[in-house]
C-alpha positions as CSV (number, residue, x, y, z in Angstrom):
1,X,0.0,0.0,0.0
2,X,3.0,2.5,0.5
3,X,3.2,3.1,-3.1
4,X,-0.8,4.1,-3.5
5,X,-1.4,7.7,-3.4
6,X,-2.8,8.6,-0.1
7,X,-6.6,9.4,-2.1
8,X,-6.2,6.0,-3.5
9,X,-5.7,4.3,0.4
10,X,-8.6,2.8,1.6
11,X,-10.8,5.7,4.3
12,X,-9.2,4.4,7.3
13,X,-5.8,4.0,6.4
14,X,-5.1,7.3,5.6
15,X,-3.0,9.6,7.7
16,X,-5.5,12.3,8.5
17,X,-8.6,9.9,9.0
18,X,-6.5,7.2,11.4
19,X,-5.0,10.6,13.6
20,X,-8.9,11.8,14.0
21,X,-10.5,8.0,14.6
22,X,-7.4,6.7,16.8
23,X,-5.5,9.8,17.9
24,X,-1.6,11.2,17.4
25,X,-0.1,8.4,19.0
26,X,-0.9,5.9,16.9
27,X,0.6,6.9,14.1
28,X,4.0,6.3,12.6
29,X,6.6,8.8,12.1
30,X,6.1,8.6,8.1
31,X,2.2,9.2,8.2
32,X,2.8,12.1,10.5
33,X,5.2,14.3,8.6
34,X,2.7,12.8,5.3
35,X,-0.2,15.3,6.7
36,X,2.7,17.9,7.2
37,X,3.5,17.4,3.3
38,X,0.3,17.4,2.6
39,X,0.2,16.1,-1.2
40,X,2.7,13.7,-2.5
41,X,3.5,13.9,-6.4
42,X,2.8,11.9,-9.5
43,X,3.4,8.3,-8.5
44,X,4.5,8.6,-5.0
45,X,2.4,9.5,-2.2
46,X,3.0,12.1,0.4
47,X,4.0,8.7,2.9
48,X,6.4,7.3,0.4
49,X,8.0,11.2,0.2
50,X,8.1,10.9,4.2
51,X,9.2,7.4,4.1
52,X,12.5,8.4,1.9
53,X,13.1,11.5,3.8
54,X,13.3,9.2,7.5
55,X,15.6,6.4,5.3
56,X,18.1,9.4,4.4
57,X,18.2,11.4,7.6
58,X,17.7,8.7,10.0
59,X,16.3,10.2,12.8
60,X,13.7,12.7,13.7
61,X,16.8,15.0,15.6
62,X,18.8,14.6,12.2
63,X,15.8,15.7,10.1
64,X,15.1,18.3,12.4
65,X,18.4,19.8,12.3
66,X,18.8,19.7,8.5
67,X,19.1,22.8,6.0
68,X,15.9,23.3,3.6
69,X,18.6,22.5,0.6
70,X,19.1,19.2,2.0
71,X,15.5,18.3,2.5
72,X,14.8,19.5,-0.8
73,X,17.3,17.0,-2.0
74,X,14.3,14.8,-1.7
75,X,12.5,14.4,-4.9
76,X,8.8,15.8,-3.9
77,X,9.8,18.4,-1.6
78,X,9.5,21.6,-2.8
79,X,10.7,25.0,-1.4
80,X,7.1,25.0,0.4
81,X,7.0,21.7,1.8
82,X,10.8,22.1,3.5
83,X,9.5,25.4,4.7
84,X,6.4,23.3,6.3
85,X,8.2,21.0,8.1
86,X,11.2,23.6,9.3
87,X,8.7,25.5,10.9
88,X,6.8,22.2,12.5
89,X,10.2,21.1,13.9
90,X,11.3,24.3,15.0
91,X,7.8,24.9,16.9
92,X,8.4,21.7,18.3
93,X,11.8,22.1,19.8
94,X,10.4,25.6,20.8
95,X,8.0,24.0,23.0
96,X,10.4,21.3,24.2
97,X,12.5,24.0,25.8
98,X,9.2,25.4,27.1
99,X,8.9,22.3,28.5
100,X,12.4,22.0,30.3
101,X,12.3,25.7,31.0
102,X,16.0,25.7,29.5
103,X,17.9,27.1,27.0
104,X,19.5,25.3,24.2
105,X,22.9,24.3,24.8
106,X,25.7,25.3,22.6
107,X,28.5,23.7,23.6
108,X,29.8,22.3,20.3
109,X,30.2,24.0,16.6
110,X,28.1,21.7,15.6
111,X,25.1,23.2,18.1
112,X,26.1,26.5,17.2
113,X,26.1,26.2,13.3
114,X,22.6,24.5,13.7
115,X,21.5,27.3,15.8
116,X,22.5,29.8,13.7
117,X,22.7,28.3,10.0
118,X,19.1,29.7,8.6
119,X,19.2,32.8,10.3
120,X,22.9,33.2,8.3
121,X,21.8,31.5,4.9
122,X,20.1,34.7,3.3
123,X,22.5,37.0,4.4
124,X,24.5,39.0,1.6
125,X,27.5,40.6,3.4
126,X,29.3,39.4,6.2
127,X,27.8,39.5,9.7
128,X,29.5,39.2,13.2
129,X,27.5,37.9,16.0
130,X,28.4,37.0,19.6
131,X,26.6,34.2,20.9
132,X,26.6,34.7,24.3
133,X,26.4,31.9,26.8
134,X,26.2,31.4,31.0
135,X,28.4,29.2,33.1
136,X,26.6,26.3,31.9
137,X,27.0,26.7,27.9
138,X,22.9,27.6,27.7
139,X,22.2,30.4,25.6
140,X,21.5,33.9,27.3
141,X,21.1,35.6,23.8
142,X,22.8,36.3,20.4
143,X,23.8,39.9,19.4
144,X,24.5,41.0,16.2
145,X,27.3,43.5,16.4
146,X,28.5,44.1,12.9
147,X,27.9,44.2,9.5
148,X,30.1,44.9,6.4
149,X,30.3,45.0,2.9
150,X,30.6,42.1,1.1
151,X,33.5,39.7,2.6
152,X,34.7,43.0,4.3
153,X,33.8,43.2,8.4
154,X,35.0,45.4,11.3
155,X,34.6,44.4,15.0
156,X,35.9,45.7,17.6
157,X,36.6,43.5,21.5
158,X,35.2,47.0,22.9
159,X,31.8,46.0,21.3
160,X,31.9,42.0,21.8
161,X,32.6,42.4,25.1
162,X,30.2,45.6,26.1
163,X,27.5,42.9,25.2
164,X,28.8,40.3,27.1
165,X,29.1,41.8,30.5
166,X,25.8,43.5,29.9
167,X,23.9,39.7,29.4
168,X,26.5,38.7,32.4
169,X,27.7,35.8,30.2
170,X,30.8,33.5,31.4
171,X,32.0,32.5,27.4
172,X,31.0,33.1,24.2
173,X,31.4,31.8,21.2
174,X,31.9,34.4,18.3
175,X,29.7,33.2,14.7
176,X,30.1,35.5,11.7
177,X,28.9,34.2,7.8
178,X,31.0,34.2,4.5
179,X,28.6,34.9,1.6
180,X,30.7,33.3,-1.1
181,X,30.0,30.0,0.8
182,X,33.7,29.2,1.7
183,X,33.8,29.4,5.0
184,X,37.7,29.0,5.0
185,X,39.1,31.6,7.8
186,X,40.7,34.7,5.9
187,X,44.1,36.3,8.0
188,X,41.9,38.8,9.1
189,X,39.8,36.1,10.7
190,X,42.2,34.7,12.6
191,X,44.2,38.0,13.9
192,X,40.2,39.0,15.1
193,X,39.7,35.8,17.1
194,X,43.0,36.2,18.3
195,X,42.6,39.4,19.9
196,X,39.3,38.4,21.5
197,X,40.8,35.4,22.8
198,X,43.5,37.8,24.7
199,X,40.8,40.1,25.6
200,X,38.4,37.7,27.5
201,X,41.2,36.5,29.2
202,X,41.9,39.7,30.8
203,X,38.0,40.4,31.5
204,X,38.1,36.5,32.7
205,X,35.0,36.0,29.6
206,X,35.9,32.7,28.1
207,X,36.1,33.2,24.1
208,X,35.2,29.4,23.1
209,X,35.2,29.3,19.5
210,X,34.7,31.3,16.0
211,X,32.5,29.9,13.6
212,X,32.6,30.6,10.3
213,X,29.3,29.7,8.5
214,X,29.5,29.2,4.9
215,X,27.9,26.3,2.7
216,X,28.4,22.9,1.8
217,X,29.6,21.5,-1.3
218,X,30.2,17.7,-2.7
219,X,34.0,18.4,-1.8
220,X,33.4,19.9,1.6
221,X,30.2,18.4,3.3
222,X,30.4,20.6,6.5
223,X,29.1,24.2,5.7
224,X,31.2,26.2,8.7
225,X,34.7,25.8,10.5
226,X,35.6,26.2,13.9
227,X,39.0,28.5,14.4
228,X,39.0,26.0,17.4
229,X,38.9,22.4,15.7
230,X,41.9,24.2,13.4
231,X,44.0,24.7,16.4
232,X,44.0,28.4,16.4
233,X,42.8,28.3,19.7
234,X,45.3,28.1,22.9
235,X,44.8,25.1,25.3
């Protein structure tokens, strides 16, 4: 039956009627993101589409965290169907940290870069931001500091750390975007992070990381660097 379009499934095995007559619960991940979806497309229905988008990311977590390119990698999903299930994820963690009453924790690039990646994709000059975190690596709040011309940006440690002390943040981790896509650190880049790095120490504000946020190509599958994980941080 996975291969019948979903108006072709018998009444009650289709997503929408089965979550009404039997509730949430009861169904499977693939029927549920199949009434986010909506319609499938010519020969595959909208719970073969889910079913091929759970085979390539795995799990829920992964497809949660995944750029709209990538789930648009999936043949069916359009720019509008990504955009559906971004936002139903995002809601979702949203409430999660309702839930918990916590911040998210960004301890690792990788947390960071997913934090920050579709908030950076659009952008078309480069933008420094200071993600600004408590003792415990939770967020208190990002602040957007700078903005330059293209592949051109000025910061200053005056204004990095003027927002720091006022969230009364322990670290931070510093995130700007290149819009060519190659996030590769420029010498400018490095001589920045650098004298952040000294000037945290002396305000004792732990300068974790620099993340570059770029894009991913076939030849380089991650779409940021972390000045850290290049060794341009001291131990």
């Amino acid at each position: 039956m996975a291969n019948l379009l979903i108006r072709e499934m018998p009444q009650n095995e289709r997503p929408r009627e089965r979550l009404v007559e039997h509730g949430a619960e009861a169904l499977r991940n693939a029927e549920l993101i199949a009434i986010l979806l909506r319609t499938g497309m010519k020969g595959l229905s909208a719970v073969h589409i889910a079913e091929q988008l759970l085979r390539k990311f795995v799990t829920l977590e992964a497809l949660a965290r995944a750029a709209l390119d990538d789930i648009r990698q999936i043949k069916g999903i359009g720019r509008d169907k990504a955009i559906a299930l971004k936002s139903a994820f995002t809601l979702a963690q949203r409430m999660a940290r309702e839930i918990t009453g916590e911040a998210p924790m960004l301890d690792t690039p990788d947390r960071v870069a997913d934090y920050l990646r579709e908030a950076n994709r659009l952008l078309e000059v480069e933008t420094f931001q200071a993600v600004l975190l408590n003792t415990r690596r939770r967020l208190i709040r990002m602040e957007t500091l700078s903005q330059g011309t293209l592949d051109t940006i000025l910061v200053h440690p005056r204004e990095v750390f003027r927002a720091a002390i006022a969230a009364n943040a322990s670290a931070l981790v510093i995130v700007h975007n290149h819009p060519s896509g190659d996030p590769t650190p420029s010498e400018a880049d490095i001589k920045a992070t650098r004298d952040l790095i000294r000037a945290g120490q002396l305000l004792k504000i732990d300068v974790l990381d620099h993340v570059i946020l770029g894009r991913a190509t076939a030849d380089r599958p991650k779409d940021y660097v972390s000045l850290r994980e290049l060794g341009y941080f001291y131990s």
